[in-house]
C-alpha positions in Angstrom: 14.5 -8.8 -15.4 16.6 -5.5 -15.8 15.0 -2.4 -15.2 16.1 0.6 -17.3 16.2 4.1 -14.9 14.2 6.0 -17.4 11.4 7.8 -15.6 8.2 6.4 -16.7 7.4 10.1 -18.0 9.4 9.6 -21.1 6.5 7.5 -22.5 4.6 10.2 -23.1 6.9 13.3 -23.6 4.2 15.8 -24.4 2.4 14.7 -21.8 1.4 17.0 -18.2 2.2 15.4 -15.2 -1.0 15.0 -12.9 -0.7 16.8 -9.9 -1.5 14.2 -6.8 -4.0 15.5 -4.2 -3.9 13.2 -1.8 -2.6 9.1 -1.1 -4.7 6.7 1.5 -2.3 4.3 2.0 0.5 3.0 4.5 3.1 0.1 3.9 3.1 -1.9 7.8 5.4 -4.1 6.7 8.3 -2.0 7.1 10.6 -2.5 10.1 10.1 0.4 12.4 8.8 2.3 8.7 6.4 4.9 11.1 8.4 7.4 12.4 7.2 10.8 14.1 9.8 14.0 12.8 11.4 15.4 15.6 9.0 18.5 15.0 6.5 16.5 16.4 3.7 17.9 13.9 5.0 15.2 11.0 5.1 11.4 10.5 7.0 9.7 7.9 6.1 6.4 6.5 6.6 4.3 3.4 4.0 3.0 0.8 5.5 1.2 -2.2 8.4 3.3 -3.8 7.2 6.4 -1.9 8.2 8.3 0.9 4.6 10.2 3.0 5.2 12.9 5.4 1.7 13.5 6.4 0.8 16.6 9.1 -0.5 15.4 12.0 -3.1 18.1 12.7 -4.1 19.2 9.2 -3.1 16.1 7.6 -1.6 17.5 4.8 0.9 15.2 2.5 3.9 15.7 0.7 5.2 12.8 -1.2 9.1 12.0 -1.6 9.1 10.2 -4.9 12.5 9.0 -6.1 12.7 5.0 -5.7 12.4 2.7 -8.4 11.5 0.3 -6.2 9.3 -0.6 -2.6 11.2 1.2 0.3 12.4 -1.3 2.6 13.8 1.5 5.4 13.2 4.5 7.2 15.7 6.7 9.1 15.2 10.5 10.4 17.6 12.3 12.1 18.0 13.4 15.3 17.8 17.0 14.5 15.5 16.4 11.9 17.3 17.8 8.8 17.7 14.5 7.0 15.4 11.4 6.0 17.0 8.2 4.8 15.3 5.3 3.0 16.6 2.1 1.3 15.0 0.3 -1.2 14.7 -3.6 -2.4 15.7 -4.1 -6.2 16.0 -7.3 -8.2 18.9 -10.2 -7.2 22.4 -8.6 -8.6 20.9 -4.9 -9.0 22.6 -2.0 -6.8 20.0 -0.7 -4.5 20.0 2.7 -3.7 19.5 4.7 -0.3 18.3 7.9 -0.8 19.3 11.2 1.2 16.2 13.9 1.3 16.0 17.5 2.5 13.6 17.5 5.2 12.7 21.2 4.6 12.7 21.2 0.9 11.3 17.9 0.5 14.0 17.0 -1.8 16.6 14.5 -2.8 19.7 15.6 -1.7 22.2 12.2 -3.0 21.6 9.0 -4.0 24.2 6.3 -2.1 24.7 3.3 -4.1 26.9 0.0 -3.0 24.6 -2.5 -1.5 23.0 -5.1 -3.7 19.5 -6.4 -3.6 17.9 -5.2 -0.5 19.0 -2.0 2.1 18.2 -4.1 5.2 18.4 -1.1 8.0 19.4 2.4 8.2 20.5 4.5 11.4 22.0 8.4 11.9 24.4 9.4 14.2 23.3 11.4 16.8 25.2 14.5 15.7 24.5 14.0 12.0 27.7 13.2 10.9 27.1 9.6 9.7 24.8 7.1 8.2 25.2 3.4 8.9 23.4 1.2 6.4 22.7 -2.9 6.5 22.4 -4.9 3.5 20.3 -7.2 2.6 20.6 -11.1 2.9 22.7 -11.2 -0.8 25.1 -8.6 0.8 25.9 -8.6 4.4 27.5 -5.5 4.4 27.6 -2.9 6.9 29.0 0.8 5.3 29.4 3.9 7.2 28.5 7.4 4.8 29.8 10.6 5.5 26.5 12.6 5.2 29.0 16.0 4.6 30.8 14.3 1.9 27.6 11.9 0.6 30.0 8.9 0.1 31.1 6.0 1.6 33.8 6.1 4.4 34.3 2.3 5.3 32.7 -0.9 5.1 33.0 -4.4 6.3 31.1 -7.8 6.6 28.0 -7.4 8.8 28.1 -10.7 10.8 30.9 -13.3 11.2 31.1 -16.3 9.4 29.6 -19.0 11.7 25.9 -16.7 12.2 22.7 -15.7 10.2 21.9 -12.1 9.0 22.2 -9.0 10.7 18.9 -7.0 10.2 18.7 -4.2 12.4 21.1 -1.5 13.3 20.9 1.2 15.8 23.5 4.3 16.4 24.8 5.5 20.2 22.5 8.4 21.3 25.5 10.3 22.6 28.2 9.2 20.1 29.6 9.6 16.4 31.6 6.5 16.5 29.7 3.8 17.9 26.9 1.5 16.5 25.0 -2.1 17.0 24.3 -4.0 14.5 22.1 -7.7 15.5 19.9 -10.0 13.7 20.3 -14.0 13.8 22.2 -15.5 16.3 24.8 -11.9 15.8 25.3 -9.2 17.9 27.6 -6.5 18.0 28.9 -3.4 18.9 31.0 -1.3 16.2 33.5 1.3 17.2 34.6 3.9 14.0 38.1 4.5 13.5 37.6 7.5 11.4 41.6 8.2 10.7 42.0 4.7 9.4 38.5 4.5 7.4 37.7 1.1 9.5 35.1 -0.2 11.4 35.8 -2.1 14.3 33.5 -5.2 15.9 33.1 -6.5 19.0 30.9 -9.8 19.3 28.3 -9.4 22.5 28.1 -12.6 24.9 25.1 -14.1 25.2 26.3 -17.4 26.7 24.2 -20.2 25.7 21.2 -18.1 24.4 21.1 -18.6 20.8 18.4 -16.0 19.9 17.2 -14.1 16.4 16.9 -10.3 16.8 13.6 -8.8 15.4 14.0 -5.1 16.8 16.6 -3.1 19.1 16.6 0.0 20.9 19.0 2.2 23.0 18.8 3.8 25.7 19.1 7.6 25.8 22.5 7.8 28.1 24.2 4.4 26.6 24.3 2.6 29.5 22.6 -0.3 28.0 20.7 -1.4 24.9 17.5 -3.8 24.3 16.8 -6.3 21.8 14.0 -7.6 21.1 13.6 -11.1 19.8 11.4 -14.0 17.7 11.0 -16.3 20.6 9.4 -13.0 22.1 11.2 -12.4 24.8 13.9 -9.2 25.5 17.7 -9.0 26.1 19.0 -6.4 28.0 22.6 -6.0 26.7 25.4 -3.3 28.1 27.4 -1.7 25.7 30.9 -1.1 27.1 31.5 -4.1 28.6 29.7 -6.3 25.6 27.6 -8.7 28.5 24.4 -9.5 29.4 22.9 -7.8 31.7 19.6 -9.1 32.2 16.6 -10.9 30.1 13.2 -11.8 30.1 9.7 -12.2 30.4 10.5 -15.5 31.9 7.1 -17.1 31.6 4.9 -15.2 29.5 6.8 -14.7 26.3 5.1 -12.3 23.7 3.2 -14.1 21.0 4.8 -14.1 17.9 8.1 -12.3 18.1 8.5 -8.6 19.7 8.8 -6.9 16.8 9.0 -3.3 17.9 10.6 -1.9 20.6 11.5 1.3 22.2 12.8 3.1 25.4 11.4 5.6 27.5 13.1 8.7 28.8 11.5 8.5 32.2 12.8 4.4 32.1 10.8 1.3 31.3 10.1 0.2 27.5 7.0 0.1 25.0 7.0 -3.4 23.6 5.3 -4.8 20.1 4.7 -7.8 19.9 4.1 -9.6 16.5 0.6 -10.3 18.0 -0.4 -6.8 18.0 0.0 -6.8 21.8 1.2 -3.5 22.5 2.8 -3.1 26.0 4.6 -0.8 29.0 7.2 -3.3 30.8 9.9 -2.4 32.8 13.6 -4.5 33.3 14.5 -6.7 34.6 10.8 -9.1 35.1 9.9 -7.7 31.4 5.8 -8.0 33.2 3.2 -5.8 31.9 2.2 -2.9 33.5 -0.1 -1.3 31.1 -1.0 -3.1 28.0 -3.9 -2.6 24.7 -4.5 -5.1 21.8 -4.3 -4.0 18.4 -5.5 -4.8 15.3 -2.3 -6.5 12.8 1.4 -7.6 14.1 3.3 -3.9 15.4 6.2 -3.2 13.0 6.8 0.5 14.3 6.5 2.5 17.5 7.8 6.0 17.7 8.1 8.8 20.0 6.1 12.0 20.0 8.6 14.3 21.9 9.7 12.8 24.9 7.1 9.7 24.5 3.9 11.3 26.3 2.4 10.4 22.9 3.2 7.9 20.5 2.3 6.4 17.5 2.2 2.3 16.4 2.2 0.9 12.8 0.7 -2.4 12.2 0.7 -5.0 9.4 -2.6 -4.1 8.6 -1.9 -1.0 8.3 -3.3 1.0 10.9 -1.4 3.5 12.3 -2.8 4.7 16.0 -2.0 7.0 18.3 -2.0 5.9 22.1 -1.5 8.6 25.2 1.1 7.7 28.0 -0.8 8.7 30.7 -4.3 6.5 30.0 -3.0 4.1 27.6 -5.6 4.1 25.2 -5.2 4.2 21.3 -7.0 6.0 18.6 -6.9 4.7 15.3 -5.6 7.6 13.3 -4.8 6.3 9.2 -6.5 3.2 8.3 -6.3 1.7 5.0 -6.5 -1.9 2.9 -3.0 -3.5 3.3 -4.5 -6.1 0.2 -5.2 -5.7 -3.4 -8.0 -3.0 -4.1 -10.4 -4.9 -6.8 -12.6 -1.8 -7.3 -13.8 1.5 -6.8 -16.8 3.1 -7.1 -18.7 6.9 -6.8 -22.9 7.0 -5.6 -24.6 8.5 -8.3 -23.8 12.2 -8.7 -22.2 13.0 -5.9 -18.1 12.9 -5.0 -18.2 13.5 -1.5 -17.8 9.6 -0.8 -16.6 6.3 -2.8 -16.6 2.5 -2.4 -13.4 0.2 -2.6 -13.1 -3.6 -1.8 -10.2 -5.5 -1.3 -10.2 -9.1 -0.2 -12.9 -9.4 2.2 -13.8 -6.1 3.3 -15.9 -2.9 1.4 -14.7 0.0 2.5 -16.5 3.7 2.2 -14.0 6.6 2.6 -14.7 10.6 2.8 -13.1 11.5 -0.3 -11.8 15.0 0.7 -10.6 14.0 4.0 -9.7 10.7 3.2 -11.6 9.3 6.2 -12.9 6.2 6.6 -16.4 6.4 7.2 -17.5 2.5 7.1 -16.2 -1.1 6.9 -17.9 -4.2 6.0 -15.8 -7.4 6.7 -17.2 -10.8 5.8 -13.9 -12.8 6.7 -12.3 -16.0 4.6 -13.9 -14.3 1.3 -13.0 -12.2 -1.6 -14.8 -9.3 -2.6 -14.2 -9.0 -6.4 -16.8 -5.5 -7.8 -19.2 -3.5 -6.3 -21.3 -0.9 -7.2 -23.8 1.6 -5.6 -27.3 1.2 -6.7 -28.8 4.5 -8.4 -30.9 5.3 -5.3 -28.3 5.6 -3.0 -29.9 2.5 -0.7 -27.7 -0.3 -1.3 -23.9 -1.4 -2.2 -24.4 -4.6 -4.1 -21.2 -6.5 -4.2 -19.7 -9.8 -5.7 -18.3 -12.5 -3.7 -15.8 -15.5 -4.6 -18.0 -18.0 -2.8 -20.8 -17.3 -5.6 -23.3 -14.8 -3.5 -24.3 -11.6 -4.4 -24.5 -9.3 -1.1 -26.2 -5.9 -0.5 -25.3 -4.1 2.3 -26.8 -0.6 3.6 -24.0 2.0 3.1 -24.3 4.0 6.0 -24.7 1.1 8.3 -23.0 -2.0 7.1 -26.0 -3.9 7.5 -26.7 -6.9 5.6 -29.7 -6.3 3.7 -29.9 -9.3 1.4 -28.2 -12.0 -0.3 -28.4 -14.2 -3.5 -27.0 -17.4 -2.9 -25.6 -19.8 -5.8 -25.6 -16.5 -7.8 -23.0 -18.2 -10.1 -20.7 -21.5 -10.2 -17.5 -20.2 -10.1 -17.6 -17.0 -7.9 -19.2 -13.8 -9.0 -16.6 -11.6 -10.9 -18.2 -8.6 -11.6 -21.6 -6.7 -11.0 -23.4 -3.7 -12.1 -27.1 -2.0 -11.6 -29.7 -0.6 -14.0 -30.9 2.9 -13.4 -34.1 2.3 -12.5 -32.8 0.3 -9.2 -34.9 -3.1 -10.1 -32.0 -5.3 -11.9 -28.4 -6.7 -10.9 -26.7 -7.8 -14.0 -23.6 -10.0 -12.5 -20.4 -12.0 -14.4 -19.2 -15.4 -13.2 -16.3 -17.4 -13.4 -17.6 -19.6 -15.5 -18.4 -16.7 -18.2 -22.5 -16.3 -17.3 -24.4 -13.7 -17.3 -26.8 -13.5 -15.4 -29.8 -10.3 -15.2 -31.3 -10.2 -11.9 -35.2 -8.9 -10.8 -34.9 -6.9 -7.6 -37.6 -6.5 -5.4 -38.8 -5.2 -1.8 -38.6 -8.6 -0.8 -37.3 -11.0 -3.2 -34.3 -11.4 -5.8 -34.9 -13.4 -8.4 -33.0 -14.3 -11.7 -34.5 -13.7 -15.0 -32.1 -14.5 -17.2 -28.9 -16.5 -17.4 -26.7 -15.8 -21.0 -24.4 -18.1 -21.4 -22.1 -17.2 -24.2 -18.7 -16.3 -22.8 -16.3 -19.5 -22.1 -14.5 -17.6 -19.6 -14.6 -15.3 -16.6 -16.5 -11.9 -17.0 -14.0 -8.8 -15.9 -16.2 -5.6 -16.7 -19.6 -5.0 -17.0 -21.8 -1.5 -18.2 -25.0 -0.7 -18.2 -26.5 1.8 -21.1 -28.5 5.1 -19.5 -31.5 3.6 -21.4 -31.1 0.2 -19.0 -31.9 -1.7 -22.4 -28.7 -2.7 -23.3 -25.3 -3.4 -21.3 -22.1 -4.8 -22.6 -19.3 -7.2 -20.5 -16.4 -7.6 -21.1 -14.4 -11.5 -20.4 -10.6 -12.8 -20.4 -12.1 -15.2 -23.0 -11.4 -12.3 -25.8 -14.8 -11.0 -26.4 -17.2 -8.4 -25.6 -20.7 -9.1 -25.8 -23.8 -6.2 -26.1 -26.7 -7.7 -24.5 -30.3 -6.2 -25.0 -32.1 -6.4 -22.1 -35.4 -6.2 -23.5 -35.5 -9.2 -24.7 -32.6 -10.8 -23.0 -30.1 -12.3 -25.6 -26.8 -11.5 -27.4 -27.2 -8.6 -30.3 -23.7 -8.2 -31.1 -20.1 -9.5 -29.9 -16.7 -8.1 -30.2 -13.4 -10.2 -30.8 -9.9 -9.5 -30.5 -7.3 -11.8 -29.6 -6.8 -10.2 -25.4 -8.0 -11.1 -22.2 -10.5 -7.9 -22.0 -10.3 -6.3 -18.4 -12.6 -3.1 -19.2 -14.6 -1.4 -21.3 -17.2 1.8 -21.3 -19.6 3.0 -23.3 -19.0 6.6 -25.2 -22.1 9.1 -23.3 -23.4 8.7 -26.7 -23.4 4.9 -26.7 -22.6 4.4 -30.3 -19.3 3.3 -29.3 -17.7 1.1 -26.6 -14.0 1.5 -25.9 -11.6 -1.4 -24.5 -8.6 -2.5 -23.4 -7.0 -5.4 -21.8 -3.4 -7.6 -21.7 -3.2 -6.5 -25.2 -2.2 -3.0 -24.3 -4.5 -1.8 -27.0 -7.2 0.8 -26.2 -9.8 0.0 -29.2 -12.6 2.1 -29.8 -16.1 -0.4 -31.6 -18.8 0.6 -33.4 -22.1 -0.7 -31.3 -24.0 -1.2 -34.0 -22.3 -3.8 -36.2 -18.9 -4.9 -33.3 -16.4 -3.6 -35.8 -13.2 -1.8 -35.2 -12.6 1.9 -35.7 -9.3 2.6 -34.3 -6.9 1.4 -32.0 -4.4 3.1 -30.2 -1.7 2.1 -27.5 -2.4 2.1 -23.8 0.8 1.7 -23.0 4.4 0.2 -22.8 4.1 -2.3 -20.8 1.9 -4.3 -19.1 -1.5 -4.6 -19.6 -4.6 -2.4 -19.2 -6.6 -2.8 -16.1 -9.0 -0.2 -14.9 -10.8 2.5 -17.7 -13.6 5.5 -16.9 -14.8 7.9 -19.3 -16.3 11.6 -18.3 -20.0 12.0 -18.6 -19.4 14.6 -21.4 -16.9 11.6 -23.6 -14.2 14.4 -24.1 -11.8 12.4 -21.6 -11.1 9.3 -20.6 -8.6 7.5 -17.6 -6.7 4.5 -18.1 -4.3 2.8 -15.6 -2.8 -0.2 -15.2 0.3 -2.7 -14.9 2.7 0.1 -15.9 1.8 1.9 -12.9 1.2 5.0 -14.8 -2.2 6.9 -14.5 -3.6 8.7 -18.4 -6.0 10.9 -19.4 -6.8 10.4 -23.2 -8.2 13.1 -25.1 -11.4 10.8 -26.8 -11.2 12.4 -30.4 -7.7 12.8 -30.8 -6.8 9.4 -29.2 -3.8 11.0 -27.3 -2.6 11.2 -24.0 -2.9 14.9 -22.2 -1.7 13.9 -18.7 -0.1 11.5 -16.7 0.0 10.4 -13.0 3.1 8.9 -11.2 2.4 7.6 -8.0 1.9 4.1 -7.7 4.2 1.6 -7.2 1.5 -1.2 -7.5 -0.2 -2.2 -10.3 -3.8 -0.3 -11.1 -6.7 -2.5 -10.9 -9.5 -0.1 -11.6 -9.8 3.7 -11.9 -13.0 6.2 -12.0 -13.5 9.7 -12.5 -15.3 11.7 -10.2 -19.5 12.4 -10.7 -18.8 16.4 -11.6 -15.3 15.6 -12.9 -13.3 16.8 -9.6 -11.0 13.9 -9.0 -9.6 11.2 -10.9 -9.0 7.8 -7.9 -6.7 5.1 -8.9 -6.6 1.9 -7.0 -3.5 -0.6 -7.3 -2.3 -4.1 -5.6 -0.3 -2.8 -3.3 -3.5 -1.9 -1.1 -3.1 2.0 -2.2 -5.5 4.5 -3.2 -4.7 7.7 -5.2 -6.4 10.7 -5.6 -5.4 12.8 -8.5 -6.8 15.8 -9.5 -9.0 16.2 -12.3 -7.0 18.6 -14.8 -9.3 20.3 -16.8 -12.4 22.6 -15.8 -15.3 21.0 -15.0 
């Protein structure tokens, strides 16, 4: 699977590149991957192949694009001038670290030796070196000259009898010495700068065998703390290499202590893989303050001095917890699973809709706020859609229910059960607020009567053999059209409830939309093609192609039909000029595939949703 390093702009050479407004979105799977800039008014986190730095007041973002792959690691250094990040890349491939220009927000070198996976990454405290850890198919340690941007030395990371090393840390007051630890490994490095080597010396542990999960040192040296999988802490002292105390003794943290970090004023801020986050001092390890969060803590970092702080979970949540009182405030919240949709309330693009797994989720579009969530847990939420009044967010379930929910409340308002066999895979509404029209599994169709008190089905069309990915409703609410992965699109009337015309084409169909004019349906699917039908009679007028690779996901159309948005498995957002059939912009941005894409009621903003859990916001680039 060899990638090329083109940049996905030469696709489309005449193309504009779309000028990104704003990204909801945080990877908390990264290994310490939050970090707060030394400024103190920044944090830096990762989200697929990119690099935020989002102000913490004004919330402002600047994006660091430059990987071709997810970031794996996040460094900043102590004076703040630099940002490091590693990337994975496929088995064999070099993968690259990256050295940015804090101030400019630019790549300053791109350091390439490790294969696979850059594991860990650490500065020196004076900024004269970088340390980086590769990953499990390269166990190399290798020490950059950030002056010179090259490599100065490297060496094995762990000796022959032990695991991995996966986590590194640099002295706080010295150039030339660095721990690296992971399983059943730790050491202490010293540099020999006049040779080009790196020395190791293996710490004792006696007859703990332990596998390190996170390490921090202390701000004078005089000892450094690992934290472990069997959730407890070793206090390790790095001159003479030995033990010096560990613990909790009884009450081990749940699941690992993933995160770690030491306090100026002594003591240490503990993560544990359990999302208990806690203030513990050596050598009983006890609590002495201690909140549960939401997700296993993969990051805590330092506001200043550690008055403030900030935690990353795997459900990525970032919050922001005071010393003093101990209590957290969830700052950035976002899905950290697939998005399946998105959608606008009629006519207005203040707010939107997305589900992913099994919550809906409403966000403030300009602050990217959000506003609401509505969990139902063990289920998959697979469409939604906002019905024309504004009253209700009807959504389609993998159990086979239909659910409406109140959108400024969350409330449960009703539910049709047995909707369809095989899950329900898609759902739209009618104008006029008194049908559902939903897509099953099993290729159904089904046209629901809503009333004030009772749902009821009207009729089932069964004509599709296969599961229904995309459905649209004419303005008219006598005709709608859905699109299946059995290779067909089928135009329903809804006046008199049966088939009037069907499309085939040898694709798994994943979207389509009707021109304003509704002559004409465009669609697209694994086929790549973009094809443009004739209503009337289901034939062909012209095809074009949506793209290089990978197939078509998520389509919109502007209310006026000059413009339409495609996105999908080649992470690329386009905007298509309708009559010319060419592409006029494109959006680089995701690092997930898009799953669905809509245009803003008024034409503001173009938002992109992709598996990764991320959600773009582009802006729309012509006058509205």
């Amino acid at each position: 699977m060899m990638e090329t390093q083109t940049s996905p702009k030469d696709e489309v050479a005449e193309a504009v590149e779309l000028e990104l407004e704003a990204v909801i979105g945080f990877n908390g799977h990264v290994p310490t991957g939050l970090k707060c800039h030394p400024d103190q008014e920044h944090l830096v986190y990762p989200l697929g192949c990119t690099i935020l730095i989002q102000a913490i007041n004004t919330q402002e973002q600047n994006f660091l694009h430059g990987h071709g792959n997810n970031v794996s690691c996040v460094a900043i250094s102590k004076s703040g001038l630099y940002i490091a990040s590693g990337q994975v890349t496929f088995m064999g491939f070099k993968a690259d670290i990256i050295l940015w220009d804090y101030k400019k927000r630019e790549l300053m070198a791109r350091l390439s030796l490790h294969k696979g996976k850059i594991e860990a990454l650490a500065f020196s405290p004076n900024d004269m070196y970088l340390v980086s850890l590769g990953g499990p198919d390269d166990g190399s340690v290798v020490v950059w000259s950030i002056a010179q941007r090259e490599a100065i030395c490297g060496s094995p990371a762990a000796g022959l009898n032990v695991g991995n090393a996966t986590t590194v840390i640099f002295s706080r007051c010295r150039d030339e010495m660095f721990v690296t630890a992971g399983n059943g490994t730790i050491r202490v490095w010293e540099l020999d700068l006049p040779n080009r080597k790196i020395w190791p010396t293996e710490c004792q542990t006696g007859q703990m065998k332990r596998i390190v999960m996170s390490i921090s040192m202390a701000d004078d040296d005089s000892f450094f703390y690992l934290g472990t999988t069997t959730g407890d802490i070793l206090k390790m002292n790095p001159r003479t290499k030995l033990l010096a105390d560990t613990g909790p003794a009884k009450d081990k943290f749940s699941l690992g202590v993933s995160a770690i970090s030491c306090l100026k004023m002594g003591g240490l801020l503990v993560g544990s893989g359990d999302g208990l986050l806690v203030f513990c001092k050596s050598p009983s390890y006890k609590p002495i303050k201690k909140i549960q969060l939401q997700g296993g803590i993969t990051s805590i970092t330092l506001r200043g001095e550690g008055h403030q702080f900030f935690v990353g979970t795997e459900e990525s949540h970032i919050y922001r917890v005071n010393f003093t009182n101990f209590k957290e405030t969830l700052i950035t919240s976002c899905h950290f699973e697939s998005v399946e949709d998105i959608v606008f309330p009629f006519g207005t693009a203040e707010l939107f809709a997305t589900c992913a797994k099994k919550d809906i989720r409403v966000w403030h579009t300009l602050t990217n706020r959000e506003l609401l969530r509505i969990t139902v847990p063990n289920m998959t939420c697979h469409g939604i859609d906002f019905m024309r009044d504004g009253k209700s967010i009807i959504s389609a379930w993998d159990d086979g229910r239909i659910r409406a929910f109140a959108p400024e409340t969350g409330r449960l308002m009703y539910v049709i059960n047995n909707a369809h066999r095989i899950g329900v895979t898609a759902v739209a509404t009618t104008s006029d607020c008194k049908r559902v029209i939903s897509g099953g599994g099993e290729g159904e169709v089904r046209v629901w009567h809503i009333g004030h008190q009772i749902q009821k089905l009207e009729e089932a069309l069964k004509e599709h053999k296969s599961s229904v990915s995309c459905i649209r409703v004419k303005k008219s609410n006598e005709e709608c059209v859905t699109a299946s992965t059995d290779g067909t699109c089928i135009i329903w009337d809804l006046v008199r409830l049966r088939r009037n015309q069907m499309i085939l084409a040898n694709t798994l169909f994943q979207c389509v939309c009707y021109h304003p004019e509704e002559f004409q349906i465009i669609t697209s699917g694994t086929d790549r093609k973009i094809a443009y039908w004739e209503v009337f009679d289901g034939s062909v007028i012209r095809e074009l192609d949506g793209s290089l690779s990978g197939a078509v996901n998520g389509m919109d159309i502007t209310v006026e039909g000059v413009h339409f948005v495609t996105g999908g498995n080649d992470h690329l957002v386009k905007v298509w000029d309708y009559n010319e059939g060419e592409v006029t912009h494109v959006g680089v941005g995701h690092s997930g595939n898009i799953t669905r894409i809509r245009i803003s009621p008024g034409n503001q903003y173009i938002v992109s949703v992709s598996a990764d859990g991320a959600i773009l916001r582009w802006k729309y680039p012509f006058p509205s």
